[in-house]
C-alpha positions as CSV (number, residue, x, y, z in Angstrom):
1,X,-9.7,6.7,-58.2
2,X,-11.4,6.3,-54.9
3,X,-9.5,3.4,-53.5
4,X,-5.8,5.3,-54.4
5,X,-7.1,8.4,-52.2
6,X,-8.6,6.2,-49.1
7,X,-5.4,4.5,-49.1
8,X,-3.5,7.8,-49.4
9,X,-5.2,8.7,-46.3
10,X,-4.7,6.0,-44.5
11,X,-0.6,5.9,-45.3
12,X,-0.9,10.2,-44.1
13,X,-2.5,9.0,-40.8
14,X,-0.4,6.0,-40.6
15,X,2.7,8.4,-41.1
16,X,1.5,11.0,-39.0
17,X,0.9,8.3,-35.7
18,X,4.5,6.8,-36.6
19,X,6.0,10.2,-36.3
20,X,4.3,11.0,-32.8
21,X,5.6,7.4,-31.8
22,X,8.9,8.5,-32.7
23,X,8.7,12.2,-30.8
24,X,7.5,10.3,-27.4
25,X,10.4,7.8,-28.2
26,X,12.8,10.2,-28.1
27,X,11.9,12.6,-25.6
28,X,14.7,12.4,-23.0
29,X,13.2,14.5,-20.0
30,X,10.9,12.7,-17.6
31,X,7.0,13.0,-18.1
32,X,5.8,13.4,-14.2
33,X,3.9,16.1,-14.1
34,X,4.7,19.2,-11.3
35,X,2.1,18.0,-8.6
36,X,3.1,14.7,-8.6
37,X,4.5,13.5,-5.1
38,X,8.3,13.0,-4.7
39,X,8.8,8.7,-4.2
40,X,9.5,7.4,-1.1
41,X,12.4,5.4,0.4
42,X,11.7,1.9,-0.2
43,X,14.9,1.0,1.6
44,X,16.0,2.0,4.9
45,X,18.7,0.6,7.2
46,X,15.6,0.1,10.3
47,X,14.1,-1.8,7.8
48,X,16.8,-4.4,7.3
49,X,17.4,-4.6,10.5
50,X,14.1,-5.5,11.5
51,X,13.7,-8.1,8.7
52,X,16.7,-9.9,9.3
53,X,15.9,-10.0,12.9
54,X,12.7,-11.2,11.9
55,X,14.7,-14.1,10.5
56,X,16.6,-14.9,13.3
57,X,19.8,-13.0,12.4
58,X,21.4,-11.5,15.3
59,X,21.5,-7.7,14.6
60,X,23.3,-6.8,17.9
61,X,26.8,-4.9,17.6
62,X,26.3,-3.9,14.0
63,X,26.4,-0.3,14.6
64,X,29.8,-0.1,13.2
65,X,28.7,-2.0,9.9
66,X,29.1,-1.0,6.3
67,X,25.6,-0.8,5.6
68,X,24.9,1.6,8.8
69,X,27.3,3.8,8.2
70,X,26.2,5.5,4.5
71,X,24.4,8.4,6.0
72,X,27.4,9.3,8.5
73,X,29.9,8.9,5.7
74,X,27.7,10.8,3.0
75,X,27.7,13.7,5.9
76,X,31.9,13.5,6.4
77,X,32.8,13.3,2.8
78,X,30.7,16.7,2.3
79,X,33.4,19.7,1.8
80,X,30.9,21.9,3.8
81,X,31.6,19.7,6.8
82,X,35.3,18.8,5.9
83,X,36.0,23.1,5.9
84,X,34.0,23.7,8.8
85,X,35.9,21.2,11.0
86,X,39.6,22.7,9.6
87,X,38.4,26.1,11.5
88,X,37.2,24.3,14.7
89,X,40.4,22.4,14.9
């Protein structure tokens, strides 16, 4: 009689950790907690630049490039400025 309620308790904590497993599993929000720091850029186009010059690369004239350009088009493609430049005009 003793054996059948050790194991019973053992299957009740076993069943009680799989279900906690499960709850953490499925928990779709993030789990940073509110002082945490916000993560830095680990990518920047000053960056590149200097690595690939750092290779040799020749990184003059590349102002108009694709890669230079994201911030300039993420600011044009904004309705805010897109409006504000209809009433200037």
């Amino acid at each position: 009689m003793r054996e059948i309620r050790q194991l019973a308790g053992k299957i009740r904590t076993k069943k009680k950790l799989m279900k906690n497993e499960q709850r953490l599993e499925n928990t779709k929000k993030p789990t940073l907690p509110r002082t945490s720091e916000p993560k830095k850029r680990e990518r920047s186009v000053s960056r590149l630049k200097r690595e690939f010059t750092e290779l040799g690369v020749d990184m003059t004239g590349t102002d108009d490039a694709n890669f230079a350009s994201t911030e300039k088009k993420r600011f044009e493609s904004n309705t805010y400025f897109i409006k504000k430049m209809r009433n200037v005009i």
